[in-house]
Each structure stands twice: as structure tokens, then as C-alpha cells.
C-alpha distance (Angstrom), angle and dihedral (degrees) to the residues before:
residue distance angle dihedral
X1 . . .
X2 3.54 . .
X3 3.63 93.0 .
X4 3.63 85.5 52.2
X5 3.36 92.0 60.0
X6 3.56 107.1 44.0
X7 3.89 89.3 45.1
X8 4.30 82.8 58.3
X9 3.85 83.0 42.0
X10 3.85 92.9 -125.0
X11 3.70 135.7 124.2
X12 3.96 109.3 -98.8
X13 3.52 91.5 -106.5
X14 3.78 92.2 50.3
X15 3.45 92.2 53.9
X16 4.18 91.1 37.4
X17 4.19 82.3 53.0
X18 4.10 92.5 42.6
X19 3.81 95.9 40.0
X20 3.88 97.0 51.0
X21 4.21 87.1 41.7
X22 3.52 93.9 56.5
X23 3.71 97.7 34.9
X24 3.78 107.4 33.8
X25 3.74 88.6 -128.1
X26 3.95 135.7 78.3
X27 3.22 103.1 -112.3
X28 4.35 99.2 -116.5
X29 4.18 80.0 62.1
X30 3.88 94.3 51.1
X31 3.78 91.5 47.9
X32 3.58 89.8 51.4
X33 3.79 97.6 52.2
X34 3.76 90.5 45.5
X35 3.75 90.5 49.7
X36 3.56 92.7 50.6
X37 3.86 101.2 42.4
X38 3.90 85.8 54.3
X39 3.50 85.8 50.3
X40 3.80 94.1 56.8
X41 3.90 93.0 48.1
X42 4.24 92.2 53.1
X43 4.02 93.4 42.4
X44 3.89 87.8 58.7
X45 3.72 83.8 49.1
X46 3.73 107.3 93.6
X47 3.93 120.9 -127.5
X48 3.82 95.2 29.9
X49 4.14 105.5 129.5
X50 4.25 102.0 -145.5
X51 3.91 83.7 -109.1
X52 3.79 92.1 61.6
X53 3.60 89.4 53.5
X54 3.45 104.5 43.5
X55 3.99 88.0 46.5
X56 4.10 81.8 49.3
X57 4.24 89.3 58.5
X58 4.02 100.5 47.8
X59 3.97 92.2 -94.3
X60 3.81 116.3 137.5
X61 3.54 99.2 -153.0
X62 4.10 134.0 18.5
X63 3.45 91.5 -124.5
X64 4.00 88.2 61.5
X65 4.21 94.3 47.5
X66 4.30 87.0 47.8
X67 3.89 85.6 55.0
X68 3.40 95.6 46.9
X69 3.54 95.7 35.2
X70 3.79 98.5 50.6
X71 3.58 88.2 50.1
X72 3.68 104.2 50.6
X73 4.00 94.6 41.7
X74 4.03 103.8 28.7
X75 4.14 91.6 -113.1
X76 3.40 153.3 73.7
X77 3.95 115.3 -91.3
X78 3.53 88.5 -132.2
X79 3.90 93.6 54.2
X80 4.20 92.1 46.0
X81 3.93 79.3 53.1
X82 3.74 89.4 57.4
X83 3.48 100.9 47.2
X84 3.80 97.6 30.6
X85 3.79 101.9 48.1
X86 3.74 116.8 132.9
């Protein structure tokens, strides 16, 4: 976020203030539904390993994205695959 902010040449918690003003969202909580909505489009992709996808989303391990994962959408990224494969 810092990068963010110096890139918008504003403090972080002028951009942290702008961001979630013009968004509706701080901006940790907007990266994590993007992440996660990208994630559900490539696990209904067939032929994507869970590594691949959480390397895909900005996690560093696949153990990190199924945490996160699980916890944002109530299952396993490996059981939305499953049921959600095209």
C-alpha cells in the first residue's frame, strides 16, 4: 500500500482515507475481494494445480490462498473447483 500511496503522492493514510471514500472499501478489503473473485474464475478453469492459482492471486504459498479462501467463501478452493468446474 505504500507504493500505492507514494505513486498517488499521498501519505498512506491519505490515500487509506481517499481510497476507502471513493471506493466504499479500505483498500486491504478491496484487494481481498478482487483476489478472491479471480480466484473463483481460475478454479473453475480446468488444469490449474491450487499452487498455480494461488501464485495467480498474490499468495506465496497454497496453504496461505486455502486459508484465506476458506474463510472468505465458507469452502475449500479445491471443493469450489469441484463443484464449480466449467
Amino acid at each position: 500500500m505504500a507504493m500505492l500511496a507514494q505513486e498517488a503522492a499521498l501519505s498512506r493514510s491519505a490515500f487509506f482515507t481517499r481510497f476507502s471514500r471513493s471506493v466504499g472499501l479500505p483498500p486491504m478489503e478491496y484487494l481481498l475481494i478482487w483476489r478472491m473473485a479471480l480466484a473463483k474464475q481460475l478454479l473453475r478453469q480446468p488444469g490449474l494445480g491450487l499452487e498455480q492459482v494461488a501464485q495467480r492471486v498474490g499468495y506465496g504459498s497454497a496453504s496461505a490462498f486455502s486459508v484465506a479462501f476458506a474463510r472468505r467463501t465458507g469452502m475449500a478452493p479445491a471443493r469450489y473447483a469441484r463443484a464449480h468446474t466449467m
